[in-house]
C-alpha positions in Angstrom: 39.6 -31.7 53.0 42.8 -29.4 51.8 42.7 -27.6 48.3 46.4 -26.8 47.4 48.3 -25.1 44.2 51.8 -26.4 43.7 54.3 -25.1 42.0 55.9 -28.9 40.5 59.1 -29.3 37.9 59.0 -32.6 37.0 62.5 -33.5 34.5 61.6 -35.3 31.1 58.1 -33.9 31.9 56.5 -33.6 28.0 54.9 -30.6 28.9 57.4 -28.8 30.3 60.0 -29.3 27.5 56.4 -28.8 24.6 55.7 -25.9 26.4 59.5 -24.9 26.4 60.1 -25.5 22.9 56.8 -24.0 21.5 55.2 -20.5 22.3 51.7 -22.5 23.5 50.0 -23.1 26.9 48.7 -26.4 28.4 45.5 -26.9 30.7 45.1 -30.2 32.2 42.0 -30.6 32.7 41.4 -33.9 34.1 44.1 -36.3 35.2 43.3 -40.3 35.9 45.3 -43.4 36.1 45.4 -45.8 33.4 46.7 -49.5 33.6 49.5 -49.9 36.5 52.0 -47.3 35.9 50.6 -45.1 32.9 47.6 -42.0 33.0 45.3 -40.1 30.7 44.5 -36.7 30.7 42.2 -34.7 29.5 42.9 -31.6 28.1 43.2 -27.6 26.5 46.3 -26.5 24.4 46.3 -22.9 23.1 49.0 -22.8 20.3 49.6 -20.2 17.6 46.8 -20.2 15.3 48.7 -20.8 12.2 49.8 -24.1 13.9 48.1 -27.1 12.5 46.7 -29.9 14.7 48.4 -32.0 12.6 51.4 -29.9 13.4 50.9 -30.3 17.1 50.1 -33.7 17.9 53.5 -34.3 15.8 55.2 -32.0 18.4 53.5 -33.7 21.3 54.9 -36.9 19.9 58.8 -35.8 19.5 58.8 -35.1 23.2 56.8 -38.0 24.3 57.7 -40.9 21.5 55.1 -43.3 23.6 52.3 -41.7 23.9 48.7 -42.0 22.5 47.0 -38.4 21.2 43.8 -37.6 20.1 43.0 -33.9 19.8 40.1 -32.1 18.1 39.8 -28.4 17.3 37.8 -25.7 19.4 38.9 -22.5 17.7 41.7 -20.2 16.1 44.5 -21.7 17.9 42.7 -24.0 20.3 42.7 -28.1 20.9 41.2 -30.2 23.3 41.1 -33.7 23.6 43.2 -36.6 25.1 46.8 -37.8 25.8 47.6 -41.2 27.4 50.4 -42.0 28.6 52.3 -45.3 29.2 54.3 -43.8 32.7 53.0 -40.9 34.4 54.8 -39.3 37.1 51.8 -37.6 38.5 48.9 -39.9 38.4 51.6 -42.5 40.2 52.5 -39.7 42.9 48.2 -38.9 43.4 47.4 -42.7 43.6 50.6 -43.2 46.3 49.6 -40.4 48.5 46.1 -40.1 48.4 45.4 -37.0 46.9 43.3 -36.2 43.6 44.4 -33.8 40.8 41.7 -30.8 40.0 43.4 -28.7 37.4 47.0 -28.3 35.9 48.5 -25.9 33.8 52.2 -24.9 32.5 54.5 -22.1 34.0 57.2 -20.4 33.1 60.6 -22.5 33.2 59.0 -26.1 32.2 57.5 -25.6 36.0 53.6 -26.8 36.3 50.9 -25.8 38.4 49.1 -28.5 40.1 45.4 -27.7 41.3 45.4 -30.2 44.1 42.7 -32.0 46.5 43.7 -33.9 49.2 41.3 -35.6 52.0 43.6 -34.0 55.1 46.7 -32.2 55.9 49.0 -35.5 56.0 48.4 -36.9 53.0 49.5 -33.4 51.1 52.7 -33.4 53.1 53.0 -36.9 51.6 52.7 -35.7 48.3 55.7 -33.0 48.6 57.8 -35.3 50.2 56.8 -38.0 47.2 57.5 -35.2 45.2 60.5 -34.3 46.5 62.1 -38.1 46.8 61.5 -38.1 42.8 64.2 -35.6 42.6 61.9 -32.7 41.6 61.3 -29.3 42.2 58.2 -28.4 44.5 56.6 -25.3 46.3 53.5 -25.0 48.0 51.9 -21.8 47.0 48.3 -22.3 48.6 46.4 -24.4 51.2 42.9 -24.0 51.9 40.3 -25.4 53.7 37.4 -27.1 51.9 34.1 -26.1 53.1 32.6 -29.3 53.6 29.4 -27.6 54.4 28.7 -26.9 50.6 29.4 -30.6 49.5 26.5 -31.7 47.4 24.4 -34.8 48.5 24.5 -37.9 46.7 20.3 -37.4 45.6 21.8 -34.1 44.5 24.6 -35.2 42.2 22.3 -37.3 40.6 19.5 -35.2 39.5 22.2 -32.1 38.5 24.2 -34.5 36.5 21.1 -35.7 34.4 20.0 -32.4 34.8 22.9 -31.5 32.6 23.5 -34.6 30.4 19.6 -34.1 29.3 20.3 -30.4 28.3 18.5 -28.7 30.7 20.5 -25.8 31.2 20.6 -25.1 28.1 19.8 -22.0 26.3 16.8 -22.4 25.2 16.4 -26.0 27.7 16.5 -29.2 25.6 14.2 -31.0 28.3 11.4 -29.3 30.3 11.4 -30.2 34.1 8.0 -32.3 33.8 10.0 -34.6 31.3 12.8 -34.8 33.6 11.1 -35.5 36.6 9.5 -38.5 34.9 12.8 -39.5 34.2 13.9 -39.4 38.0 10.7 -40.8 38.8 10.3 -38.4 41.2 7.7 -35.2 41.0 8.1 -32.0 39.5 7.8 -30.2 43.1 10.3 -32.2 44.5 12.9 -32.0 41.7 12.5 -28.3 41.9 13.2 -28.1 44.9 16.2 -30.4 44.7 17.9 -28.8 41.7 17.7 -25.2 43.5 19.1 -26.4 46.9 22.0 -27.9 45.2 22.6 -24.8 42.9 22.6 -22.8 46.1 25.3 -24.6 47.2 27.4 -24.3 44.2 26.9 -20.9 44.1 27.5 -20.1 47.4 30.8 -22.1 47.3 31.8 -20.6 44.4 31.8 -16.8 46.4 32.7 -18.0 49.6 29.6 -18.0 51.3 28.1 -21.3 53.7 24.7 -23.0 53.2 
């Protein structure tokens, strides 16, 4: 597995030219495909606070005519929520090559950052030359090797995303573990033990560390 940032200027790309016409910075957040040719992603704008929202998705919409918003507020000056759209360039060029978006953000110059996973070497080379045969600007600035070593388990997915979803790691916990184990059907020893494995491995991926 490769993890790769990329330094991607797209023409006609609405975030680029929002981001180019308004002082205000864009997170992707999550990126998927949506029907044949069109994608939805979620994500964060930070914009001036004395911007509405109502202001925004307006702006959104005069750079992007066709496209579907939904935003909701999350402070002075910051939106998340959704915007679908009916072609997008970059879902297309992830589903044709292979690769997976992680994270994107705006540069300077209408250029984007693209957080990138792909499953091996060739299939990011395919990306850039995808890239590259749509006319656009693109520079690798890192490629790293994934440590598959730290990859959580299927069993361990499971109980850390109900873990989550049930509010167990919340301050103060929303569910105790006996509750949540009888919800797993599984014992309390057992989930213990599962829960802290697999938050060893995050953490230990996180600084760089194997398991």
């Amino acid at each position: 597995m490769r993890s790769a940032s990329l330094l991607v200027k797209i023409p006609g790309n609405w975030i680029g030219c929002l981001a180019s016409s308004c002082d205000l910075s864009v997170k992707i957040l999550k990126c998927v495909p949506k029907n044949s040719n069109g994608g939805q992603s979620f994500l964060q704008i930070d914009t001036d606070p004395g911007l509405s929202q109502e202001e925004l998705v307006n702006r959104i919409r005069e750079v992007e005519p066709n496209c579907t918003v939904q935003l909701t507020a999350a402070g002075p000056g910051r939106h998340i929520g959704t915007v679908e759209l009916q072609q997008c360039a970059a879902c297309r060029l992830m589903a044709d090559s292979g690769c997976f978006m992680d994270s994107a953000s705006n540069r300077d110059g209408g250029m984007m950052q693209w957080n990138v996973i792909a499953p091996n070497a060739a299939a990011l080379r395919n990306l850039v030359e995808k890239v590259k045969e749509l006319g656009c600007t693109v520079e690798v600035e890192k490629v790293s090797v994934l440590r598959t070593v730290s990859e959580l388990t299927l069993a361990q997915e499971k109980v850390l995303q109900m873990a989550y979803e049930l509010g167990y790691f919340e301050i103060p916990r929303k569910i105790t573990l006996d509750i949540l184990a009888k919800r797993l059907e599984i014992s309390k020893a057992t989930l213990d033990v599962m829960l802290r494995r697999a938050q060893r491995k995050l953490v230990a991926s996180h600084i760089g560390e194997t398991c």
